[in-house]
C-alpha positions in Angstrom: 29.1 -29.8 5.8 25.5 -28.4 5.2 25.5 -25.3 2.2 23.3 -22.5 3.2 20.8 -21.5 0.3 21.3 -18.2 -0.4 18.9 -15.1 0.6 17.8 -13.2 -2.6 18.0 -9.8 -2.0 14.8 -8.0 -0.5 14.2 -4.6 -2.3 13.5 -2.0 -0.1 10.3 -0.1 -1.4 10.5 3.6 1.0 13.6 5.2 -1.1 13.5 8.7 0.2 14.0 11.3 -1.9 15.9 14.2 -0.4 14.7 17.2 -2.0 11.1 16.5 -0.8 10.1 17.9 3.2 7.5 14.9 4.6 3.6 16.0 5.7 2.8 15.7 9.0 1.8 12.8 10.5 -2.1 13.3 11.0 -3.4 10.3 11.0 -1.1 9.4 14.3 -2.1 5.9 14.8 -5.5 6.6 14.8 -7.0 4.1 12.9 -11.0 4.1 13.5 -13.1 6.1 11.0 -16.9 6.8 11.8 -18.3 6.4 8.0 -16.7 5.8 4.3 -13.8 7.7 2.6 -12.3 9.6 5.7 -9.2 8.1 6.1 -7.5 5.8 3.7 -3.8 4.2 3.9 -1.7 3.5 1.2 1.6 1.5 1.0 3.9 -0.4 -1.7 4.2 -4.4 -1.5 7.1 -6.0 -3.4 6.1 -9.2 -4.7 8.9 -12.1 -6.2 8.4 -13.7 -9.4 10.9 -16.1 -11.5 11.4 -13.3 -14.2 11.7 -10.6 -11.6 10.3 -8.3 -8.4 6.6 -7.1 -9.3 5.3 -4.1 -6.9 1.8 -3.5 -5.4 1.1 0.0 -4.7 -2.7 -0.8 -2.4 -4.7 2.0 -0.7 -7.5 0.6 1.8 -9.8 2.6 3.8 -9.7 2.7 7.5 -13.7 2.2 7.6 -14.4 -0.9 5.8 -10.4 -2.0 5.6 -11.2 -2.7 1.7 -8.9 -2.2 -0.6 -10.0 1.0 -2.8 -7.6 1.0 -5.1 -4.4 -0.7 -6.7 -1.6 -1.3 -9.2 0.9 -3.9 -9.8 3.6 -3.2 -12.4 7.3 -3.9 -12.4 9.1 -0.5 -11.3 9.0 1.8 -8.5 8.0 5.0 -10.2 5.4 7.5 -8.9 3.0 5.8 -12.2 2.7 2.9 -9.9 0.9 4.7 -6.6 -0.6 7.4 -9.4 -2.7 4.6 -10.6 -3.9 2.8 -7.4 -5.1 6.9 -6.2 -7.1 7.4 -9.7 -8.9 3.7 -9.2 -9.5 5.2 -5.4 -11.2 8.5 -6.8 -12.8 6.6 -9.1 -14.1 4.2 -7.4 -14.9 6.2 -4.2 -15.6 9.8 -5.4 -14.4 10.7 -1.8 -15.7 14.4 0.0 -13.1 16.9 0.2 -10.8 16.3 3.4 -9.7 12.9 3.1 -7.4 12.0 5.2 -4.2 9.8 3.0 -1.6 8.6 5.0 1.2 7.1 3.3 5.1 6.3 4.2 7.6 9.1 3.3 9.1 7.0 0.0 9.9 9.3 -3.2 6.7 8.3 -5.2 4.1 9.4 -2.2 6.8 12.1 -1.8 6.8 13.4 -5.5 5.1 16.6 -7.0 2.7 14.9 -9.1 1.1 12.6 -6.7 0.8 15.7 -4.3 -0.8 17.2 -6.7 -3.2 15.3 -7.1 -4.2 14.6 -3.4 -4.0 18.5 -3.3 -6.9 18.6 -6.2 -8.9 16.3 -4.5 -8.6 18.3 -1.8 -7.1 15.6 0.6 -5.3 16.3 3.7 -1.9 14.5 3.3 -0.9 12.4 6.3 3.0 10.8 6.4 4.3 8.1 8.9 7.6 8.7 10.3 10.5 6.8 9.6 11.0 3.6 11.7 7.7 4.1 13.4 6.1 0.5 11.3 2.8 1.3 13.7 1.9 4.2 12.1 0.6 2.6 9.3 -0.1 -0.7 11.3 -3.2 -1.3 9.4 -1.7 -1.4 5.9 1.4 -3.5 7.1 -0.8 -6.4 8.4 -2.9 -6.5 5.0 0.4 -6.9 2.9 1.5 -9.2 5.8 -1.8 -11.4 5.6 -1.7 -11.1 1.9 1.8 -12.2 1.7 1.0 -15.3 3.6 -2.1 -16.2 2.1 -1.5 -15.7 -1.3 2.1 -14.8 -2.4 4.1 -17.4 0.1 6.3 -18.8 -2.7 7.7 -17.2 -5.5 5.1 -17.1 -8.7 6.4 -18.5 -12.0 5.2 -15.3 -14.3 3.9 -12.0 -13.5 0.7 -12.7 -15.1 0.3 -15.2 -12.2 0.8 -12.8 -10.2 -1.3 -10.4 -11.1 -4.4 -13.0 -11.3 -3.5 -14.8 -7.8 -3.8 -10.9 -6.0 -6.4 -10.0 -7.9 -8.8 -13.2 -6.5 -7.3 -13.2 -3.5 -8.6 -9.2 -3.3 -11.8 -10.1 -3.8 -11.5 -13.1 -1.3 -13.5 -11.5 1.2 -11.4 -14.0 3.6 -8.2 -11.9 3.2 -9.9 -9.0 4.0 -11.4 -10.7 7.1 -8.0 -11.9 8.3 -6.5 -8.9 7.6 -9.4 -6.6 9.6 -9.0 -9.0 12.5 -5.3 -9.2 13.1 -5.3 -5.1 12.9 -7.8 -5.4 15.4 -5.9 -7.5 17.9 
């Protein structure tokens, strides 16, 4: 008789929260920009380590499809997506009407992170639920950097952190990832 190993559970990252109404979806698949800081994506990654789940909250910009900002921690609060949008502003000092799209999950969902997109002056862009297209672009960069750099469990969270961190600045990853949202 052969044993079947057994699945660790998968946690789900887009935990609506149900006093929150969802923005519009703007961005409606429309994933070409004509220059820098117009329209930017942002999603949650759940990565496995041996000690426990670690979560990458990534934004990327539609132009370049370069990751503009990021934070890994190990919890799902709105901290973790609050600190991959200050690295984005930051980094990219972007014009007022930015276009962010992001899924409809509690921490892109909560007051203080739409707060802050409303002081940059951002237009606030939502996917709908079940619609994995609508943010297409994001989902095959955490696909290609699942496959290319997070394949197997890491033994620490430190690991982790270092093995996302070169793998980010692989300009390979971002290749692969440009070209399969192109196809």
């Amino acid at each position: 008789m052969t044993r079947r190993k057994r699945q660790k559970r998968r946690p789900g990252t887009t935990q609506r929260n149900p006093g929150t109404l969802p923005a519009p979806n703007l961005l409606d698949q429309e994933f070409c920009a004509s220059a820098p800081n117009q329209k930017w994506v942002s999603d949650i990654a759940y990565i496995e380590t041996a000690v426990s789940w670690l979560y990458l909250a990534s934004i990327l910009d539609l132009f370049s499809h370069k990751v503009v900002g990021w934070a890994m921690v190990d919890h799902l609060e709105t901290s973790l997506v609050e600190e991959a949008l200050q690295m984005a502003f930051q980094q990219r000092q972007p014009e007022a009407g930015l276009l962010h799209d992001s899924d409809r999950g509690r921490q892109h969902t909560s007051a203080a992170y739409q707060s802050r997109l409303a002081n940059a002056h951002c237009q606030v862009s939502m996917s709908r639920v079940g619609h994995c297209y609508d943010n297409a672009v994001m989902e095959s960069f955490i696909g290609t950097l699942k496959t290319e750099c997070a394949a197997q469990p890491f033994a620490t969270r430190a690991q982790a952190r270092t093995a996302y961190i070169e793998e980010r600045n692989s300009k390979t990853l971002l290749n692969r990832s440009a070209v399969a949202s192109a196809s």
